[in-house]
PDB file as gemmi writes it, atoms N, CA and C in Angstrom:
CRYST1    1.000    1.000    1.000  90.00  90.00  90.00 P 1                      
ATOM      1  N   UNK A   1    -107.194 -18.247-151.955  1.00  0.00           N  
ATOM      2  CA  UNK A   1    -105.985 -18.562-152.678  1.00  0.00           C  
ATOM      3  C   UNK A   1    -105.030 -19.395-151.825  1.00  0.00           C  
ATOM      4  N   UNK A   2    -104.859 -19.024-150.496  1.00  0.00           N  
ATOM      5  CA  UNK A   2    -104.150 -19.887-149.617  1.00  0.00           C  
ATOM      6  C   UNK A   2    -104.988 -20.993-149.151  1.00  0.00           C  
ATOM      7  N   UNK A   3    -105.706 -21.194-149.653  1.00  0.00           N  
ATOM      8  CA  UNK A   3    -106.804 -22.510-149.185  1.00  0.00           C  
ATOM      9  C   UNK A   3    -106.259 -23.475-150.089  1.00  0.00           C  
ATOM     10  N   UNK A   4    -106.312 -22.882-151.259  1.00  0.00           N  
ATOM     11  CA  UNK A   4    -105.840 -23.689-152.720  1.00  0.00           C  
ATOM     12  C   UNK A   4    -104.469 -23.933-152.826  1.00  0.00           C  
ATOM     13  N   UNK A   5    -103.974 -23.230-152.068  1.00  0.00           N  
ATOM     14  CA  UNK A   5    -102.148 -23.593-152.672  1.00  0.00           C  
ATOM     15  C   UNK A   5    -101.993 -24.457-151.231  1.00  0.00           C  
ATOM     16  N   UNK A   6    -102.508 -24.577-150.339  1.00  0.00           N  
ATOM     17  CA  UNK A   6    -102.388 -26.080-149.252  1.00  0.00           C  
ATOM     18  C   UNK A   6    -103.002 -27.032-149.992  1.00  0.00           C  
ATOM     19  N   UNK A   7    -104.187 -26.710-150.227  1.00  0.00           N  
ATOM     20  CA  UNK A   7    -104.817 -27.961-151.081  1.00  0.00           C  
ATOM     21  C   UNK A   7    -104.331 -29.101-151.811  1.00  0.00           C  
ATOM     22  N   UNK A   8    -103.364 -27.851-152.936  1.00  0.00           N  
ATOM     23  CA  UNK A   8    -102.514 -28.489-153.795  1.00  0.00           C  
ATOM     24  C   UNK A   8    -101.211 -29.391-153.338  1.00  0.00           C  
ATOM     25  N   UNK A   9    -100.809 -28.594-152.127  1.00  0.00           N  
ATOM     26  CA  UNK A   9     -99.493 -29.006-151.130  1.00  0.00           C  
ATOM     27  C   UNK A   9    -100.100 -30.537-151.101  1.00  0.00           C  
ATOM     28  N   UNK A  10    -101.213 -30.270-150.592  1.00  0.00           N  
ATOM     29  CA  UNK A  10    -101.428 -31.525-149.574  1.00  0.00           C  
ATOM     30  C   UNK A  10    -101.533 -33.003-151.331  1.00  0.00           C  
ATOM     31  N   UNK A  11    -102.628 -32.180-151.915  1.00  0.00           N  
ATOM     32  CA  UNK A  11    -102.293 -33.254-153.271  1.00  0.00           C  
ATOM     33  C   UNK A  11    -100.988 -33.652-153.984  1.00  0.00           C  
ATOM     34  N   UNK A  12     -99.880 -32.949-153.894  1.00  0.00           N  
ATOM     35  CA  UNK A  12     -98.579 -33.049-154.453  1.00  0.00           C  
ATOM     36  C   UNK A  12     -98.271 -34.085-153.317  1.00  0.00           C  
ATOM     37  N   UNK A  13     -97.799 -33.781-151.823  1.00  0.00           N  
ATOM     38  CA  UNK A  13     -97.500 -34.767-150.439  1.00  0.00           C  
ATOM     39  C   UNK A  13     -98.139 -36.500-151.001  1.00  0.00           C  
ATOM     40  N   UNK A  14     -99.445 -36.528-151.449  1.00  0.00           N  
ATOM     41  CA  UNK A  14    -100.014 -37.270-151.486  1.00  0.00           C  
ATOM     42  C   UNK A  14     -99.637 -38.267-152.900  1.00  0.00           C  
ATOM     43  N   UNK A  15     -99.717 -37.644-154.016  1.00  0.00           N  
ATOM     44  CA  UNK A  15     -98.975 -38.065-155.019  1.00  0.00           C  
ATOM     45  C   UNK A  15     -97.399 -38.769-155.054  1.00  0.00           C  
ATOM     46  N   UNK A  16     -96.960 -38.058-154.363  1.00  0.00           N  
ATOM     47  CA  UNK A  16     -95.542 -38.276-153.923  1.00  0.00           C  
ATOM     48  C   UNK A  16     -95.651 -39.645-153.373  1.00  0.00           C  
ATOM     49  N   UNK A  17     -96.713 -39.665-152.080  1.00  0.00           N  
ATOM     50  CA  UNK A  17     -96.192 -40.878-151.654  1.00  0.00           C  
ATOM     51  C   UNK A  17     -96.775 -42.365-152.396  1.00  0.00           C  
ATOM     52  N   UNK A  18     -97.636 -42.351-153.451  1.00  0.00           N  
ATOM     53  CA  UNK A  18     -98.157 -43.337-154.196  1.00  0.00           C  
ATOM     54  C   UNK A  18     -97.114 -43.297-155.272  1.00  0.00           C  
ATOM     55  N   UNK A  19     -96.043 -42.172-155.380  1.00  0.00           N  
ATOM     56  CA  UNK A  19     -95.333 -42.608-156.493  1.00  0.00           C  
ATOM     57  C   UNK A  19     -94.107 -42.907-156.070  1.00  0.00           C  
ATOM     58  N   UNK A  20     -93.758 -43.035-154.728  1.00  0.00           N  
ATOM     59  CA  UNK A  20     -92.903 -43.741-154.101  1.00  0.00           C  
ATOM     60  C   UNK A  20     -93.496 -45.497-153.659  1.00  0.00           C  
ATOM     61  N   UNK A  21     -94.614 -45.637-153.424  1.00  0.00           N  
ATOM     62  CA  UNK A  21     -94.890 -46.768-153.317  1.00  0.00           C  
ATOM     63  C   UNK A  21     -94.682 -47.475-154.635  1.00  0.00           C  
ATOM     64  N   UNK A  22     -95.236 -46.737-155.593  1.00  0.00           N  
ATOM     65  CA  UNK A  22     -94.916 -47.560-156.635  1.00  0.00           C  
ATOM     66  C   UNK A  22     -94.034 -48.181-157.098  1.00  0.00           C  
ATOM     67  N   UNK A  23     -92.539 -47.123-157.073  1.00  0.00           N  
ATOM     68  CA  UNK A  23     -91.490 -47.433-157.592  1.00  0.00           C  
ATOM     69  C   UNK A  23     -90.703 -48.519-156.983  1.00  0.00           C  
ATOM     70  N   UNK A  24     -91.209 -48.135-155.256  1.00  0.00           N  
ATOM     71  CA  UNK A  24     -90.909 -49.207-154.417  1.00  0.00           C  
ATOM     72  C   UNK A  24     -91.661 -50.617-154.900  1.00  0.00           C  
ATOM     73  N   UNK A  25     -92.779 -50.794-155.088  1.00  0.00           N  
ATOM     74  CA  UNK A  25     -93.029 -51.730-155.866  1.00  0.00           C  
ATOM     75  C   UNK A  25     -92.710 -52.546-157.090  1.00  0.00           C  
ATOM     76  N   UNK A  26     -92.153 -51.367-157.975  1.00  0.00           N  
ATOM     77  CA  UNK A  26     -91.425 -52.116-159.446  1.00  0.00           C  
ATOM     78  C   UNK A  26     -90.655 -52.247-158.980  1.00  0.00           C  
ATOM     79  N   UNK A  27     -89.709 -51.998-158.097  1.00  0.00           N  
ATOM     80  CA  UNK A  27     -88.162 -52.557-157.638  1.00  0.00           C  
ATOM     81  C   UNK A  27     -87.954 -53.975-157.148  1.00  0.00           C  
ATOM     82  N   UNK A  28     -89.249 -54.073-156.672  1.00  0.00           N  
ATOM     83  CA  UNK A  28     -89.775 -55.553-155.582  1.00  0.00           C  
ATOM     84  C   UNK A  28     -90.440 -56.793-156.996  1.00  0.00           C  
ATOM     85  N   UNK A  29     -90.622 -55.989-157.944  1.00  0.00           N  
ATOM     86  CA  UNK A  29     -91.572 -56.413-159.313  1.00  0.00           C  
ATOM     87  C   UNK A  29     -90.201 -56.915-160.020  1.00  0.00           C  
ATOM     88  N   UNK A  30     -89.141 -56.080-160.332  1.00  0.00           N  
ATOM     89  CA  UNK A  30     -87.920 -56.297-160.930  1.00  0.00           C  
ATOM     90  C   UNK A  30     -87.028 -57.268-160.319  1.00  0.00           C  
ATOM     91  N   UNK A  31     -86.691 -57.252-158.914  1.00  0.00           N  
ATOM     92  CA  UNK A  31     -86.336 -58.100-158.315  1.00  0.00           C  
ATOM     93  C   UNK A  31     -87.102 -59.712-158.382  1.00  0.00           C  
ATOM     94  N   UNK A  32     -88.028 -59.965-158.246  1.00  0.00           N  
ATOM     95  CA  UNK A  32     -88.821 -60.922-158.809  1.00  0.00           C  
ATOM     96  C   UNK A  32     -88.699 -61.380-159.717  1.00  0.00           C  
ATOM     97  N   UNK A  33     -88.562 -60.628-160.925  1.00  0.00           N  
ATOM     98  CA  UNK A  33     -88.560 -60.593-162.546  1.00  0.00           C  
ATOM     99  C   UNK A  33     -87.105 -61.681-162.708  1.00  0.00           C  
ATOM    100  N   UNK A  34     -86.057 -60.750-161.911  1.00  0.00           N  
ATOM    101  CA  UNK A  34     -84.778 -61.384-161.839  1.00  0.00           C  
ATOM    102  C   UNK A  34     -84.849 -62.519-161.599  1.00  0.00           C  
ATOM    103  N   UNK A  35     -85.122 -62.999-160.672  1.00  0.00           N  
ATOM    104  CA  UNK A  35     -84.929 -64.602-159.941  1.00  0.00           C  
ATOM    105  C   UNK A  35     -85.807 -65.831-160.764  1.00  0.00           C  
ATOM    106  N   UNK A  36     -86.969 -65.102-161.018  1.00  0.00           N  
ATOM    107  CA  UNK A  36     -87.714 -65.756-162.036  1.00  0.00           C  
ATOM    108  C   UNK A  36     -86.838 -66.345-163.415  1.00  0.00           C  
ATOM    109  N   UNK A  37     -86.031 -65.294-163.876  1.00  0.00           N  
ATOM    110  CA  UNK A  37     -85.318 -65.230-165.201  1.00  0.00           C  
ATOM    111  C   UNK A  37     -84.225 -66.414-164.754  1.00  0.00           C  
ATOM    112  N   UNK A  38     -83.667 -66.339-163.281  1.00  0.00           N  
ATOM    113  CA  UNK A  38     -82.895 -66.828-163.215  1.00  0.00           C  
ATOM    114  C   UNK A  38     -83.104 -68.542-162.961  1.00  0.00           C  
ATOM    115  N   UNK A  39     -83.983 -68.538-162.582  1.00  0.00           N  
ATOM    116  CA  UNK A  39     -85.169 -69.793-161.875  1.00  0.00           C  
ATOM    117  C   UNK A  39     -85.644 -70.702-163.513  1.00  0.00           C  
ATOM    118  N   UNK A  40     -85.811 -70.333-164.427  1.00  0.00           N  
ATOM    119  CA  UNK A  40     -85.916 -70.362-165.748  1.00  0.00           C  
ATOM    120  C   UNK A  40     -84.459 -71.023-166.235  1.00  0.00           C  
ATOM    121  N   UNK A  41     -83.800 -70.041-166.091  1.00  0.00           N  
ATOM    122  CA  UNK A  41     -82.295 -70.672-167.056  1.00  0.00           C  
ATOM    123  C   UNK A  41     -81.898 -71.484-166.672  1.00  0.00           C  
ATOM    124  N   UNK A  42     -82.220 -71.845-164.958  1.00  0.00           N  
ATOM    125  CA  UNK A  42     -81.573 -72.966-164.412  1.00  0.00           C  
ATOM    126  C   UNK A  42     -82.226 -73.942-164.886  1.00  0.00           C  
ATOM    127  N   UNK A  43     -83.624 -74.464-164.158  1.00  0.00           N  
ATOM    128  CA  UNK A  43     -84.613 -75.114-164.929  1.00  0.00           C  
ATOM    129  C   UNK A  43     -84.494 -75.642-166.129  1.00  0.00           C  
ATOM    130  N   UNK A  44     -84.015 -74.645-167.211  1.00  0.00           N  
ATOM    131  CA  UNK A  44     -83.755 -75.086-168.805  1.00  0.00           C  
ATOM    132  C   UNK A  44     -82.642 -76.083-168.885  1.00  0.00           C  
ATOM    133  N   UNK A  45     -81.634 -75.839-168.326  1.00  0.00           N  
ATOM    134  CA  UNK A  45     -80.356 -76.018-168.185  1.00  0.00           C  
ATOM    135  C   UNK A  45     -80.470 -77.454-167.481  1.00  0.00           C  
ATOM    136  N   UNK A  46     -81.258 -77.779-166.569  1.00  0.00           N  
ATOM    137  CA  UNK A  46     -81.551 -79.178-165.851  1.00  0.00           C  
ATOM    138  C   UNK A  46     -82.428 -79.937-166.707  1.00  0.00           C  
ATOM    139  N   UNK A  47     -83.309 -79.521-167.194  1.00  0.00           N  
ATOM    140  CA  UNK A  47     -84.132 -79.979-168.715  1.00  0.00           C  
ATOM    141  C   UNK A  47     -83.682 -80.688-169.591  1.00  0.00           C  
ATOM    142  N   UNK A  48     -82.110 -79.350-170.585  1.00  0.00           N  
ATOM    143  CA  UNK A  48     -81.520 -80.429-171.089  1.00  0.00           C  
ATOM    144  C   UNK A  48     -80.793 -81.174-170.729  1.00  0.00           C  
ATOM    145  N   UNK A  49     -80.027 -81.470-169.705  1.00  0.00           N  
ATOM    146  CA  UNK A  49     -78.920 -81.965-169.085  1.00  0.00           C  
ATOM    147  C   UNK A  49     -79.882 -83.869-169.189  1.00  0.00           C  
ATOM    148  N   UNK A  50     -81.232 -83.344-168.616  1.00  0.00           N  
ATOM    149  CA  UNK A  50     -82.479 -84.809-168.142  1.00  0.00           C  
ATOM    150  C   UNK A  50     -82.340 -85.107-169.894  1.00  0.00           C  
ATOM    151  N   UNK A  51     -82.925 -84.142-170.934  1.00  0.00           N  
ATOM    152  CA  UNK A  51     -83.133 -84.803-172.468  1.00  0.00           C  
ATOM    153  C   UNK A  51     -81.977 -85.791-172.728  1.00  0.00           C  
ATOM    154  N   UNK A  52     -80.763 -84.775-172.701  1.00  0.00           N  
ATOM    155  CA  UNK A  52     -79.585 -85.853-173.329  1.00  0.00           C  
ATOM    156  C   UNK A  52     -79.491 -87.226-172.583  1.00  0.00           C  
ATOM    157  N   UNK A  53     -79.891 -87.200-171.372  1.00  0.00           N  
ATOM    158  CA  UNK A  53     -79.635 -88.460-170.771  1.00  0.00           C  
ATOM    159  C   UNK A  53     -80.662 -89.404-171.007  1.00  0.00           C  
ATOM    160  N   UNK A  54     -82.223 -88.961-171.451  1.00  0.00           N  
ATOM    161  CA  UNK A  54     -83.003 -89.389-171.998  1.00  0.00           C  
ATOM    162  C   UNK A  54     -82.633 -89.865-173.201  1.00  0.00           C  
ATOM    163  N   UNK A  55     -81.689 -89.527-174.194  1.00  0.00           N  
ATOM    164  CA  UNK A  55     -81.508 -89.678-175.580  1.00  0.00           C  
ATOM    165  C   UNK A  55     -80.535 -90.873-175.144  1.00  0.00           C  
ATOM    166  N   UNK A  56     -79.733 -90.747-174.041  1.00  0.00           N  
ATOM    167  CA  UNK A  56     -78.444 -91.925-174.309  1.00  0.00           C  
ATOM    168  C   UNK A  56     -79.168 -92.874-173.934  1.00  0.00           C  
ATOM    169  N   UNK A  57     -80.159 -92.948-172.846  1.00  0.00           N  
ATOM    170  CA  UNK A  57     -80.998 -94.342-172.444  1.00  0.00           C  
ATOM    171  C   UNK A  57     -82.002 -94.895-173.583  1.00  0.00           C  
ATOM    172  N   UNK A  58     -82.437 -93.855-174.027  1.00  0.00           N  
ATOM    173  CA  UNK A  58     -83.026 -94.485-175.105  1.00  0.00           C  
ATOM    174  C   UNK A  58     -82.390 -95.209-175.991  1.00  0.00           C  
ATOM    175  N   UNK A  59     -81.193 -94.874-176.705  1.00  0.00           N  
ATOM    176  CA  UNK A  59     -79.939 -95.259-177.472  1.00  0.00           C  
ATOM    177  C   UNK A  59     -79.692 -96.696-177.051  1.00  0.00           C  
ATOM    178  N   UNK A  60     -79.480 -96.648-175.404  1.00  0.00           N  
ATOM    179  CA  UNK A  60     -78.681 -97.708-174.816  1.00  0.00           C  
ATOM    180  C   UNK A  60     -79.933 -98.940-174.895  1.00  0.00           C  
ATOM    181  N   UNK A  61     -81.542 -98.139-175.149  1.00  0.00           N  
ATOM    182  CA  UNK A  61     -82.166 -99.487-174.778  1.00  0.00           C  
ATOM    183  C   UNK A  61     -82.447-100.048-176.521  1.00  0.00           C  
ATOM    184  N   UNK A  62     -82.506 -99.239-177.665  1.00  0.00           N  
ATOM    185  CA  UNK A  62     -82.539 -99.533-178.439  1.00  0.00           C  
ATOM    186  C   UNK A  62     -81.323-100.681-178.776  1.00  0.00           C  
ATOM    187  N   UNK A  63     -80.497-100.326-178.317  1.00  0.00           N  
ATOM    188  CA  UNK A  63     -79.262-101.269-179.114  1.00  0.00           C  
ATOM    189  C   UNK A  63     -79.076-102.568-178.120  1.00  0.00           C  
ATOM    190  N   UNK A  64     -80.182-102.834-176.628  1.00  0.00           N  
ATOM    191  CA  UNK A  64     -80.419-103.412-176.554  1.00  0.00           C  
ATOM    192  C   UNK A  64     -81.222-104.580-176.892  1.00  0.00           C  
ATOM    193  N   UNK A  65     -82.744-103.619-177.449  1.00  0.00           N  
ATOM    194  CA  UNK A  65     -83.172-104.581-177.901  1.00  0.00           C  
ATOM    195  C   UNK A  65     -82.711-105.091-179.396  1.00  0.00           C  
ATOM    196  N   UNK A  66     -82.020-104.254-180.346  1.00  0.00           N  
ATOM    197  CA  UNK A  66     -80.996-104.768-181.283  1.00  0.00           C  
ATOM    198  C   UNK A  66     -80.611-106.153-180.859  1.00  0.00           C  
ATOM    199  N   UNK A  67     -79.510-106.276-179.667  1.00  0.00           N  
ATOM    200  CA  UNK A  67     -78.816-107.232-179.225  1.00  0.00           C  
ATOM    201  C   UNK A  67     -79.851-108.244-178.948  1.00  0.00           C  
ATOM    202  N   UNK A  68     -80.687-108.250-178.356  1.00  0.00           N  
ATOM    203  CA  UNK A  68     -82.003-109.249-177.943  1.00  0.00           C  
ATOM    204  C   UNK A  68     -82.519-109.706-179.207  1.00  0.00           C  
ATOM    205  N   UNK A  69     -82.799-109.308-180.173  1.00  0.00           N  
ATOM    206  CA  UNK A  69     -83.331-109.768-181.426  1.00  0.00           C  
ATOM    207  C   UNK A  69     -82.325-110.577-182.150  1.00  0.00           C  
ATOM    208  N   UNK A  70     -80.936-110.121-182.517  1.00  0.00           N  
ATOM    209  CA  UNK A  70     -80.078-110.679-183.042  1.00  0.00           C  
ATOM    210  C   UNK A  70     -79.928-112.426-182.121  1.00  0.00           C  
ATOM    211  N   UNK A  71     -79.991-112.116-180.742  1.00  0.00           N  
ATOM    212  CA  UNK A  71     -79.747-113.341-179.898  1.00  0.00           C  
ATOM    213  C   UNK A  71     -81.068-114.471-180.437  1.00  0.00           C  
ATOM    214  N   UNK A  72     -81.965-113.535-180.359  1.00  0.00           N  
ATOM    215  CA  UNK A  72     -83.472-114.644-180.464  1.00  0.00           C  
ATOM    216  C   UNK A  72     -82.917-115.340-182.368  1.00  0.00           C  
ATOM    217  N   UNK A  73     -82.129-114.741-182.739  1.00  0.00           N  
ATOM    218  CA  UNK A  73     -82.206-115.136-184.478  1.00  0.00           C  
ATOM    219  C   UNK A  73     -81.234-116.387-184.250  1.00  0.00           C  
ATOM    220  N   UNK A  74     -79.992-115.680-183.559  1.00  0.00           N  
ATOM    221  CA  UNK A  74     -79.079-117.372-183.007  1.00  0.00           C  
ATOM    222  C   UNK A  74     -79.585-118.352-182.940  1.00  0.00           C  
ATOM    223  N   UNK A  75     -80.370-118.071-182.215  1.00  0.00           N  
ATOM    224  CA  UNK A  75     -81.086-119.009-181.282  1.00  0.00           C  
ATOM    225  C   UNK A  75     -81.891-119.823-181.875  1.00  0.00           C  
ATOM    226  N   UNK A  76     -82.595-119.598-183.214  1.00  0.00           N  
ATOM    227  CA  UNK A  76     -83.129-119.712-183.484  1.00  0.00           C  
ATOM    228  C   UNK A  76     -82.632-120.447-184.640  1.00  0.00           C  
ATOM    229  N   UNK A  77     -81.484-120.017-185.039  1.00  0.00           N  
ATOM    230  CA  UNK A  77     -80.563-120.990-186.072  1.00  0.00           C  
ATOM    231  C   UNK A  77     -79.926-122.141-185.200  1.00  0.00           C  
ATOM    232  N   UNK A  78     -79.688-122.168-184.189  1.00  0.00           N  
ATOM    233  CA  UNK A  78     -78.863-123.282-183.329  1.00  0.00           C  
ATOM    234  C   UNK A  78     -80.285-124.269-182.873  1.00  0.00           C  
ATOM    235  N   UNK A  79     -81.473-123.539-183.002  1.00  0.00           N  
ATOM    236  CA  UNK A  79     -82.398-124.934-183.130  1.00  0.00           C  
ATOM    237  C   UNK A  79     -82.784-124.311-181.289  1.00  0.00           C  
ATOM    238  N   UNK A  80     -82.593-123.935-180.721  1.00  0.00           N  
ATOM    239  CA  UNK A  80     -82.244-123.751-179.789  1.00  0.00           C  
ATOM    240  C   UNK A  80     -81.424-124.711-178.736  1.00  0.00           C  
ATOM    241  N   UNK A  81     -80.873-124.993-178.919  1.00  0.00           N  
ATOM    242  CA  UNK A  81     -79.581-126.104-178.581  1.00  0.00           C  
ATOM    243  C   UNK A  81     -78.486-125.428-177.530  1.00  0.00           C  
ATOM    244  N   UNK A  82     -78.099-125.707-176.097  1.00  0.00           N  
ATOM    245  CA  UNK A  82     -77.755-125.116-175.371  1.00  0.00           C  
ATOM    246  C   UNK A  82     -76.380-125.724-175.235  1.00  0.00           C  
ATOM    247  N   UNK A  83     -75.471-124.835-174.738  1.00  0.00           N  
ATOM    248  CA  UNK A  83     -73.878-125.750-174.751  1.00  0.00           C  
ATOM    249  C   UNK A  83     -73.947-125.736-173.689  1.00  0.00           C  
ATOM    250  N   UNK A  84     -73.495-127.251-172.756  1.00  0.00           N  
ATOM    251  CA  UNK A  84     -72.714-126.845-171.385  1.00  0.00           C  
ATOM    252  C   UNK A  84     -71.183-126.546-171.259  1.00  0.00           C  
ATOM    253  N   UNK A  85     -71.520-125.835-170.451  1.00  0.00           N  
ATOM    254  CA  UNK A  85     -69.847-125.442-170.273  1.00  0.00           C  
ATOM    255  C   UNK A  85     -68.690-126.356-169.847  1.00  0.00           C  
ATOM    256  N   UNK A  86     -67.551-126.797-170.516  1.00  0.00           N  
ATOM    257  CA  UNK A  86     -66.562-127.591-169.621  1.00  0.00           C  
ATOM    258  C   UNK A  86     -66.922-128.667-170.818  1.00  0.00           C  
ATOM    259  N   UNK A  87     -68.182-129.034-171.208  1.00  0.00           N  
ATOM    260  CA  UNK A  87     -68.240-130.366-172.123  1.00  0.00           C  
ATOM    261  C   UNK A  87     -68.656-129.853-173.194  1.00  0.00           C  
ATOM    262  N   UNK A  88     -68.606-128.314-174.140  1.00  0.00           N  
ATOM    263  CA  UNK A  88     -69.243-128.306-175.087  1.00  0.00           C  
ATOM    264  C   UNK A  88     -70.026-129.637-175.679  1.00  0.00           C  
ATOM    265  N   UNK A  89     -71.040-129.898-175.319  1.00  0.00           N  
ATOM    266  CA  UNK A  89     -72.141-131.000-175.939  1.00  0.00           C  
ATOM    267  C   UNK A  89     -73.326-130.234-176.324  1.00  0.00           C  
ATOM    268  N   UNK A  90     -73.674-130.335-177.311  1.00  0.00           N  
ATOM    269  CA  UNK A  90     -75.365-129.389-177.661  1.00  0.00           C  
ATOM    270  C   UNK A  90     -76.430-130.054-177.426  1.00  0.00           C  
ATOM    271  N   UNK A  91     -77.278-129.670-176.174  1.00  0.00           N  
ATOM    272  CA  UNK A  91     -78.382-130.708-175.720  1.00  0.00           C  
ATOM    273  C   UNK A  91     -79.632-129.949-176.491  1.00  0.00           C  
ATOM    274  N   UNK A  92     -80.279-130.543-176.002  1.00  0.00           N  
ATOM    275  CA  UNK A  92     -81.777-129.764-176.392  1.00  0.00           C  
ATOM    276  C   UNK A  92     -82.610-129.494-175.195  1.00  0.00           C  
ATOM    277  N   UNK A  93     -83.221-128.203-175.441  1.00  0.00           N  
ATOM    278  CA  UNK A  93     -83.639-127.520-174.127  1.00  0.00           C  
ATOM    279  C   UNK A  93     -84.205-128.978-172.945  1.00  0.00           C  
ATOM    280  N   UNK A  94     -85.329-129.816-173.368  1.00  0.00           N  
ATOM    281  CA  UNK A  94     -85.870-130.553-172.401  1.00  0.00           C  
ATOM    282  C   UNK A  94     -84.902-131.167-171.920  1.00  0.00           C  
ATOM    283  N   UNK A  95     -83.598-131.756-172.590  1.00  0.00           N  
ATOM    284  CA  UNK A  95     -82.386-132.764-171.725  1.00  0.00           C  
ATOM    285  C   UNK A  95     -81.437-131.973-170.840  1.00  0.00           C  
ATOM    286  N   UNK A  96     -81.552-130.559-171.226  1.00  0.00           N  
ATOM    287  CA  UNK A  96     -81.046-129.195-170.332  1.00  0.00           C  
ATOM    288  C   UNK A  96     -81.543-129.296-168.690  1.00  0.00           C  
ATOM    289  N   UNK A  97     -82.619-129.324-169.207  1.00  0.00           N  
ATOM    290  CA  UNK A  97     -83.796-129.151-168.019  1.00  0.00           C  
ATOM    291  C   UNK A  97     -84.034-130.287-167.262  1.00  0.00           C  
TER     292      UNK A  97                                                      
END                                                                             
């Protein structure tokens, strides 16, 4: 009977300390969990900050090439005919050149 109730001692001692490792472990698991979560929101947060700026460059190049097309249509009504400056005269590209 006293063989068995050390036995048990010694299995309870033993239990104990795997269920202290453990907890010590989910604490180290939770802590992790945290930074991760936090590592995430930041991340997201730099994500969209990159999209919107993605959206305005895109914006900015669209209404560029807007502006580029409208120019090629000028251009294209003026014959392509170039003014110099100081003499408004309308040459034609080869007398430009």
């Amino acid at each position: 009977m006293l063989a068995e109730r050390e036995r048990l001692r010694s299995e309870n001692s033993a239990l104990r300390r795997v269920l202290e490792s453990l907890v010590n472990e989910r604490r180290g698991l939770e802590e992790r969990l945290a930074e991760l979560e936090a590592l995430v929101e930041r991340l997201s947060s730099e994500v969209s900050e990159l999209e919107s700026r993605c959206e305005a460059l895109s914006e900015s190049y669209l209404q560029v090439l807007e502006a580029d097309r409208r120019l090629a249509e000028e251009l294209d009504r003026l014959g392509y005919k170039l003014a110099v400056l100081c003499n408004y005269t309308l040459m034609e590209i080869g007398e430009f050149l």
